[in-house]
N, C-alpha and C positions, 0 to 999 in steps of 0.2 A: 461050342459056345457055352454051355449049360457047365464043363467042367472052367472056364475061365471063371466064373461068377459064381461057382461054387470055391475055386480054391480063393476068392477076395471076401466073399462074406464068413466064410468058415475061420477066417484070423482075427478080423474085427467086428463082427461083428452077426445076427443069423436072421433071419425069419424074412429074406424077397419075397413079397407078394405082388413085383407089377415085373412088367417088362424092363428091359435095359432101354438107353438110348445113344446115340454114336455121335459126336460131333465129327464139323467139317476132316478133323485133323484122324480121325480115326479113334480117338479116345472115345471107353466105353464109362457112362456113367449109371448107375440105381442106387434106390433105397431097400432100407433092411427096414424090418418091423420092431425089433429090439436089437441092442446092443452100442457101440458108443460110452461117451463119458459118462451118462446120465443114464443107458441102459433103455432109452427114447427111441432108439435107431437115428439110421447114420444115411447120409450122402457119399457114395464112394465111387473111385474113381477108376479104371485100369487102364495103362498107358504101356503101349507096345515099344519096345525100344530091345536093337541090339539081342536080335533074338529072344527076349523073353516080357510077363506081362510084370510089371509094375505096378502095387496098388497104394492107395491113399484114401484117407477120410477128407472128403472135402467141407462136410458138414455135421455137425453132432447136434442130432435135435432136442430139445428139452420139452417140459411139459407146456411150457408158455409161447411155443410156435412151432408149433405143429406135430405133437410127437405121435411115435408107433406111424410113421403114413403107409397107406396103403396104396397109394400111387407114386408111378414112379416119377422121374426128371423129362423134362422136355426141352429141346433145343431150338432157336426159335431159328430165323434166314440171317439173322445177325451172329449166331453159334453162340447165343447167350445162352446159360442155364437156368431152368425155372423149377423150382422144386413144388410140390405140391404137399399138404401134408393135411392130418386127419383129425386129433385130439387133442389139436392148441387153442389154447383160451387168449 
């Protein structure tokens, strides 16, 4: 586990400080502390497919909601995403 989410934040972006979280479908999601468009950290995604993982920014956070978060995503019984973040004004 720990090298799946090392090789997703080590391309877009670095500094995980919460746990991961898995929807219904098996897709893994977390936040990074920096990195992203803004350099704010990022919401990202890894999707298993066809033998290998697959990664995406689902969200690039900026200074005005939520940046640098130190928690991670949460998935609710509806497989919604809830992000959580730290140093948005």
């Amino acid at each position: 586990m720990s090298s799946i989410v090392s090789q997703a934040v080590g391309r877009t972006a670095g500094g995980p400080l919460a746990p991961v979280a898995f929807d219904k479908s098996g897709n893994l999601y977390g936040t990074t502390y920096v990195g992203g468009s803004d350099n704010e950290g990022v919401i990202f995604e890894r999707t298993y497919a066809n033998g290998q993982w697959n990664e995406g920014v689902v969200y690039n956070f900026t200074d005005n909601d939520g940046a640098n978060p130190q928690a991670g995503v949460v998935i609710d019984q509806r497989n919604c995403g809830h992000r959580l973040g730290y140093a948005g004004r």
